[in-house]
C-alpha positions as CSV (number, residue, x, y, z in Angstrom):
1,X,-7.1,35.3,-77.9
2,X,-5.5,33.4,-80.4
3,X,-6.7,33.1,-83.7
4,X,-7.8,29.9,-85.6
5,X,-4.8,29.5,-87.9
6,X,-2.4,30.3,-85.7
7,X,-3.9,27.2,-83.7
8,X,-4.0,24.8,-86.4
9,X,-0.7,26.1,-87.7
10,X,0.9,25.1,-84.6
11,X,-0.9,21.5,-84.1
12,X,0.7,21.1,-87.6
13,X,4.3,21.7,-87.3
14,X,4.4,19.5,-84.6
15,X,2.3,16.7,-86.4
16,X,4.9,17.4,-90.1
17,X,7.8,16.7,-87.7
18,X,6.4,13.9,-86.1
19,X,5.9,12.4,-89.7
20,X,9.0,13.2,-91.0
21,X,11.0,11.3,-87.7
22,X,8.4,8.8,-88.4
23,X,8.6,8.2,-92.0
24,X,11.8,10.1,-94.4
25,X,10.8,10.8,-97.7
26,X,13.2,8.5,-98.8
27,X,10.7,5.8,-97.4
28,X,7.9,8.2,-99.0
29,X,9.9,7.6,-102.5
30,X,9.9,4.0,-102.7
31,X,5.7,3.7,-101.9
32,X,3.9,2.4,-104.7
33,X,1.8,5.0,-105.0
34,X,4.3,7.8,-104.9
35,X,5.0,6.4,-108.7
36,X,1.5,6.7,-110.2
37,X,0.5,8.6,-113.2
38,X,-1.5,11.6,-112.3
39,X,-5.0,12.8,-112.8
40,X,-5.3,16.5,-114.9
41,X,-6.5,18.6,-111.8
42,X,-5.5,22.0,-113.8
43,X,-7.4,20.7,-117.1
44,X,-10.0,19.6,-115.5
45,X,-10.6,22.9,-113.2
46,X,-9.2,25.5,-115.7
47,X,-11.1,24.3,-118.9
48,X,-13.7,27.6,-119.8
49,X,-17.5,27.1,-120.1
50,X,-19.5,29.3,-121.8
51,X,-22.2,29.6,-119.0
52,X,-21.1,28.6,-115.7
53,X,-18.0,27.6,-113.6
54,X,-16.5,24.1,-113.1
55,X,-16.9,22.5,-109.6
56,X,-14.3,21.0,-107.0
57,X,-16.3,19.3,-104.4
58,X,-15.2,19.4,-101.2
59,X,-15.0,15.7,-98.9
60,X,-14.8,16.9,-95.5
61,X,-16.6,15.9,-91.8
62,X,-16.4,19.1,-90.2
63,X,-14.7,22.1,-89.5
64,X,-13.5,24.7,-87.4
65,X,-16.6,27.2,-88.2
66,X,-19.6,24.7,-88.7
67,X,-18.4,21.9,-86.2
68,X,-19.9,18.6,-87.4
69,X,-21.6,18.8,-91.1
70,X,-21.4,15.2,-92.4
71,X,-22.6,12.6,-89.2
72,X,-23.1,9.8,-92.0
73,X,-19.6,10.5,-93.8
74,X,-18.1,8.1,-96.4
75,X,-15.7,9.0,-98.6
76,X,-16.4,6.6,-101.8
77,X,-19.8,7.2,-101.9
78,X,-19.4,10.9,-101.7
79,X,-17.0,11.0,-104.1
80,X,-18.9,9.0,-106.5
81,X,-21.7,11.0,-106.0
82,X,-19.8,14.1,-106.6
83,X,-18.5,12.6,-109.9
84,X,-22.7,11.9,-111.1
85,X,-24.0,15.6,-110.3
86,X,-21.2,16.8,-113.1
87,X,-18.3,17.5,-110.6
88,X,-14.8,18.2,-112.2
89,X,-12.8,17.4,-109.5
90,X,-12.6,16.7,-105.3
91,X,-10.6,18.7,-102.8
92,X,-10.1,16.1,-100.2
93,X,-9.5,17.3,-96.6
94,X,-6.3,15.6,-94.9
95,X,-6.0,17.4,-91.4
96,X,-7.2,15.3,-88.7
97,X,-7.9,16.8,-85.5
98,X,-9.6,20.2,-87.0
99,X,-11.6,18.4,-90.3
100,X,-12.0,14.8,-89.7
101,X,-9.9,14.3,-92.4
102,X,-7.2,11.3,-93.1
103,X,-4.1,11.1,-96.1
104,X,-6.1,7.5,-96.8
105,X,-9.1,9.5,-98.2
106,X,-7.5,10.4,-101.2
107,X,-6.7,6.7,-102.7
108,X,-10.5,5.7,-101.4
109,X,-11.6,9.3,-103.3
110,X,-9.8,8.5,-106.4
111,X,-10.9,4.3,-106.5
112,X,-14.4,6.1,-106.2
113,X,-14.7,7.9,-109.2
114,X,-12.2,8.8,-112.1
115,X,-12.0,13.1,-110.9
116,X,-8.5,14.1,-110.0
117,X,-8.3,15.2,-106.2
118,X,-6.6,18.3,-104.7
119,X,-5.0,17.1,-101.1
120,X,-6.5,20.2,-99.2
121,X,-4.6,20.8,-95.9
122,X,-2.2,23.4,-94.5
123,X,1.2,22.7,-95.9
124,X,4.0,24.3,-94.4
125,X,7.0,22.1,-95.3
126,X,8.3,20.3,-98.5
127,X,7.7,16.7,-96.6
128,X,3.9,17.4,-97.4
129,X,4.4,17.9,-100.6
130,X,6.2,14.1,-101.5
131,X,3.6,12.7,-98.5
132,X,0.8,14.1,-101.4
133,X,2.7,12.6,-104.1
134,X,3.1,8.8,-102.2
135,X,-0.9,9.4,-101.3
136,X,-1.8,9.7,-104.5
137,X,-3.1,13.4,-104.9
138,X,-2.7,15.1,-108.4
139,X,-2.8,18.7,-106.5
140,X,-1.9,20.6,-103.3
141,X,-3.1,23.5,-101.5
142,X,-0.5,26.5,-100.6
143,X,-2.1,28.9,-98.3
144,X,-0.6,32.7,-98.8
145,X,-1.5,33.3,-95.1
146,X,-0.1,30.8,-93.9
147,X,3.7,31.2,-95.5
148,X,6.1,33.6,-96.2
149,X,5.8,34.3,-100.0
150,X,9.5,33.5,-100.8
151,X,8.7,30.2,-98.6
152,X,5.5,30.1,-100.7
153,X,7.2,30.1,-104.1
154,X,9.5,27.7,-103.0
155,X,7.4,25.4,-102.4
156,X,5.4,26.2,-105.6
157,X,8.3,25.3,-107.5
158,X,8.7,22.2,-105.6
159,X,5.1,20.6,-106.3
160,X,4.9,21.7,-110.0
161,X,8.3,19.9,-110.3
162,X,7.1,16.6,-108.4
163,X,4.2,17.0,-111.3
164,X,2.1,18.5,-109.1
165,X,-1.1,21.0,-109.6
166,X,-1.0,23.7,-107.3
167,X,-4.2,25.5,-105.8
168,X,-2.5,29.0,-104.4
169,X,-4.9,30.4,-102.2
170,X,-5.5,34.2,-100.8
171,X,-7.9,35.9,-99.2
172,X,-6.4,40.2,-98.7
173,X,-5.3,42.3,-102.0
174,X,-1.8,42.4,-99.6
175,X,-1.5,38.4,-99.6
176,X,-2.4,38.4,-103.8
177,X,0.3,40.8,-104.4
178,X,2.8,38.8,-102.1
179,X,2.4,35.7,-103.9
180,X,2.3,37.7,-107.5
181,X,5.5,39.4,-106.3
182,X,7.4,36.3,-105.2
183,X,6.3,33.4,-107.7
184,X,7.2,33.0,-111.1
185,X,4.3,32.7,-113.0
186,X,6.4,31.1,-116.5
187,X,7.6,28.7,-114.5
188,X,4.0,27.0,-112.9
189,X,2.5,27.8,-116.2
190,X,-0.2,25.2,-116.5
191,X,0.2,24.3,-113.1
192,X,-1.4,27.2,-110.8
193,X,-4.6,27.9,-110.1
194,X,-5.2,31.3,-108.1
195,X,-8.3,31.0,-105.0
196,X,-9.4,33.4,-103.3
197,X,-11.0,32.4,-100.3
198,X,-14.4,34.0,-99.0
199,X,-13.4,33.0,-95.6
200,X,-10.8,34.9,-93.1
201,X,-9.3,31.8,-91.6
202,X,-8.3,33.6,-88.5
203,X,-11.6,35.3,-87.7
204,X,-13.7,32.5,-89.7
205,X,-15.9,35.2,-91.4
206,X,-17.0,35.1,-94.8
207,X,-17.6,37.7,-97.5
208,X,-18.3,36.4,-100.7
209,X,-17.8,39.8,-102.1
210,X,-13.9,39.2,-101.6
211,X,-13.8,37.3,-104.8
212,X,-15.6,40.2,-106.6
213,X,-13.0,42.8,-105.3
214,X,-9.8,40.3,-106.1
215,X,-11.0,39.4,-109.1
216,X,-9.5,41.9,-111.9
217,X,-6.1,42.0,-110.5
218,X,-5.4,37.6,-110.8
219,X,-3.6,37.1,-114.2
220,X,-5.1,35.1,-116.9
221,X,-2.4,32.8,-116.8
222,X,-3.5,31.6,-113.4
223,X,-7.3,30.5,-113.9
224,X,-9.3,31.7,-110.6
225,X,-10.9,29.8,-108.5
226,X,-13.8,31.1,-105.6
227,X,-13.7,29.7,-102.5
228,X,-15.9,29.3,-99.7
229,X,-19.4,31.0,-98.9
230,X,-21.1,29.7,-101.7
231,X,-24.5,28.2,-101.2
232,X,-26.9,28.8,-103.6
233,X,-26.8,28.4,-108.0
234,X,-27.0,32.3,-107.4
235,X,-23.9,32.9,-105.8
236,X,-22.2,29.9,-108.1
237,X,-23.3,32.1,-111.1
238,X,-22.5,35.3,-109.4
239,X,-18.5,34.1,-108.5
240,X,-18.4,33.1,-112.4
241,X,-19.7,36.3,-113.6
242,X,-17.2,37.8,-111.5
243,X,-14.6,35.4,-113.8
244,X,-13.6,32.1,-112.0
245,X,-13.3,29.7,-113.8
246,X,-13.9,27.3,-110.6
247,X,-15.7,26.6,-107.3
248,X,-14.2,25.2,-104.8
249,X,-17.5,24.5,-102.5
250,X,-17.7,21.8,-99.9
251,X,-20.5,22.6,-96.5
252,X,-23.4,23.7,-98.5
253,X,-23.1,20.5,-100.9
254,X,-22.2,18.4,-97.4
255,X,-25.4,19.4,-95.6
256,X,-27.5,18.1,-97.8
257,X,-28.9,15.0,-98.1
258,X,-28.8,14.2,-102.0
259,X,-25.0,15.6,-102.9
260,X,-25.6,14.6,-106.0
261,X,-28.9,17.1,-106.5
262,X,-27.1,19.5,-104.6
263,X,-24.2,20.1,-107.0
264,X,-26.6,20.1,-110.1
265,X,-28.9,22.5,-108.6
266,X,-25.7,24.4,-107.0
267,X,-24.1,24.5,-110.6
268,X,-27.1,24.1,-113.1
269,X,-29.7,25.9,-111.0
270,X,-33.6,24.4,-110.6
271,X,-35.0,23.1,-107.6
């Protein structure tokens, strides 16, 4: 049976080289918004607290493991409500078919609210990366399962240099020591943020403990960030106890009516 990446992996190399016939990145290069100033996503996620993590809310309809989550979703009034229950910064989904997601959510995410917003989707080519820059994202996602770690770096290299954050995500101790191996870390200095991901994307089960194990062995010079799994102000607490500096936490805040209660009360605790 094939596994859940492998599927969406495939859906999106046909989709990148549909785009790129579609639209070159020269045509990328001369959109308006390909030339605006960008939104801190590494300050605003990396800065320390003394007491608790910051928060990237996730903006996304569904997904592969929970199906529907959001039947009433809007974008701008998610992300402003994000912004009032004290959220640092979005991760906006972009894939279609598999979240419900659209490249137009980001500019209606950031007209929203003033939080800079991580394009989340699986990027596999450099045409992504200028496609985030002309949609106006100040951050991408690199998923170490989902690339070679030389391809990886590569493309590492190529966001930071397009003035890009980038959110470098693993979820084995073989994948972290790939992307440790293969990426210089001098070079995206102020630029990468390391997540480990609760969630095996091919099996879609989640261990929140994965964070806990991965933990001592991500370099302080790439602030951690814990993703998926997290529900409750106890596991947000546990995750920063465990030293990241972030959550990246989307379907428990989604399924709720009030998101604005729900990432105080995910973040601040209290009923």
């Amino acid at each position: 049976m094939t596994d859940v990446l492998t599927q969406i992996l495939a859906d999106k190399h046909r989709e990148v080289e549909a785009a790129a016939a579609a639209r070159p990145v020269t045509d990328l290069r001369s959109a308006p918004g390909y030339h605006e100033p960008r939104r801190n996503f590494f300050g605003a996620v990396a800065a320390p607290r003394r007491d608790r993590a910051n928060l990237i809310a996730e903006v996304k309809q569904r997904s592969p493991s929970a199906g529907l989550i959001r039947p009433d979703f809007d974008v701008a009034l998610l992300a402003s409500a994000y912004e009032r229950g004290g959220a640092s910064a979005l991760s906006v989904l972009t894939d279609a078919k598999w979240f419900g997601g659209d490249g137009s959510h980001i500019a209606i995410a950031k007209h929203a609210c003033g939080l800079p917003v991580l394009r989340k989707d699986f990027v596999i080519d450099e045409y992504q990366l200028h496609e985030a820059r002309m949609l106006g994202a100040d951050a991408v996602l690199l998923i170490a399962e989902a690339l070679e770690p030389r391809h990886l770096a590569g493309l590492c290299e190529s966001a930071v240099a397009l003035g890009l954050c980038v959110l470098v995500e693993v979820h084995s101790r073989e994948a972290l020591h790939g992307v440790l191996g293969a990426i210089s870390l001098e070079k995206c200095r102020g630029s990468l943020l390391l997540g480990v991901n609760n969630r095996d994307l091919r099996r879609q089960v989640t261990d929140i403990g994965i964070t806990e194990r991965l933990a001592p062995e991500v370099p302080p010079t790439a602030p951690l960030v814990a993703e998926s799994g997290i529900r409750s102000h106890s596991d947000a607490q546990r995750m920063f106890l465990a030293g990241a500096r972030a959550l990246l936490v989307g379907e428990a805040l989604l399924k709720e009516p009030d998101v604005t209660a729900a990432a105080r009360r995910m973040m601040e605790g209290g009923s």
